[in-house]
N, C-alpha and C positions, 0 to 999 in steps of 0.2 A: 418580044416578051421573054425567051428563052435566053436570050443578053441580060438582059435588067435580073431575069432569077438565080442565072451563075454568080452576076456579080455581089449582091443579095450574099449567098451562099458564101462566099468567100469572104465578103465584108466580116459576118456573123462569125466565122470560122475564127478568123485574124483575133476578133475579140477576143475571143471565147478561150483563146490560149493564151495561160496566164508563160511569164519571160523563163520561169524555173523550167515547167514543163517541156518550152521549144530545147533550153540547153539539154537537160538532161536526154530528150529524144536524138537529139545532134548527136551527142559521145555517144548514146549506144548506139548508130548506126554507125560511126565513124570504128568505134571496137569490130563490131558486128563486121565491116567492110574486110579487118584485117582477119577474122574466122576469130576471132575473140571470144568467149563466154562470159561476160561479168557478172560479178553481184552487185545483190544492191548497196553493200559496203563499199564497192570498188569505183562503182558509178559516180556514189556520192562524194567519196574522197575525189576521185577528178573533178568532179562538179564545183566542190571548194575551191581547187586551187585554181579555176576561171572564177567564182565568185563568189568570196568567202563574205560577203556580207549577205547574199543572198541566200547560202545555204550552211551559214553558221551554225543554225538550231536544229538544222535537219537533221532528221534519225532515216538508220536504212530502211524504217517502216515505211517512211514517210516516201520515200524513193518509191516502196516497192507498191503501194500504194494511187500515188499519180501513176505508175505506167500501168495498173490496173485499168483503168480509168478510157486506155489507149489500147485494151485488149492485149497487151503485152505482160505477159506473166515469167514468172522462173521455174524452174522445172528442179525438183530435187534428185541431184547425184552421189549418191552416199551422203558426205557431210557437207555436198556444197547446192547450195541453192542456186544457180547460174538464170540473164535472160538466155533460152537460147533461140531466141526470137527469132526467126528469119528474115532473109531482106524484103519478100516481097509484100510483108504486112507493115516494115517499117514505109516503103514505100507508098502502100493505101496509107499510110498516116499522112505522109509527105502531100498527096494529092488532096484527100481530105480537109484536114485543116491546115492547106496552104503555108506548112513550114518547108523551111528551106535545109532538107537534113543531107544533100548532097548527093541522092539516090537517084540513079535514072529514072526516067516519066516511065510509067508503065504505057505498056502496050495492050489495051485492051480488046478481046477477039469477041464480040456480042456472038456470031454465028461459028462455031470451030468445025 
């Protein structure tokens, strides 16, 4: 039973992310890995030039927006609004909804 409601759970997950959101989560981890802070201008300009059909229309709202969505926000520093997400929330996303953002498997301690 507990087989059949992970896979459940993961099927629904896979759905449930739309191809923008898995890219865009990918580059910010993939920044994120190098100690990068981006915005959501900088995310998106990368985003285009892997899929300028896909995110021709987008505005940085629209970036900052979907990573809303993923508990991932920016933090304002003087005049730059940067994600400065950390890895190990990008990581709960990774396990979550089953995207492949190239983050190690968390290691979870139920009893520390």
């Amino acid at each position: 039973l507990q087989a059949l409601s992970d896979d459940l759970c993961l099927e629904t997950s896979e759905l449930k992310t739309p191809e923008a959101d898995e890219i865009l989560l990918r580059l910010l981890g993939t920044l994120r890995r190098q100690g990068k802070f981006p915005t959501s201008t900088e995310l998106l300009e990368l985003a285009k030039s892997e899929s300028s059909s896909l995110f021709g229309v987008w505005s940085p709202e629209n970036v900052g927006r979907r990573m809303k969505a993923y508990g991932v926000r920016t933090v304002a520093t003087g005049a730059r609004s940067a994600f400065q997400t950390d890895l190990q929330l990008l990581s709960e996303i990774q396990e979550l909804y089953g995207i492949a953002l190239g983050l190690p498997v968390l290691e979870l301690e139920l009893f520390p």
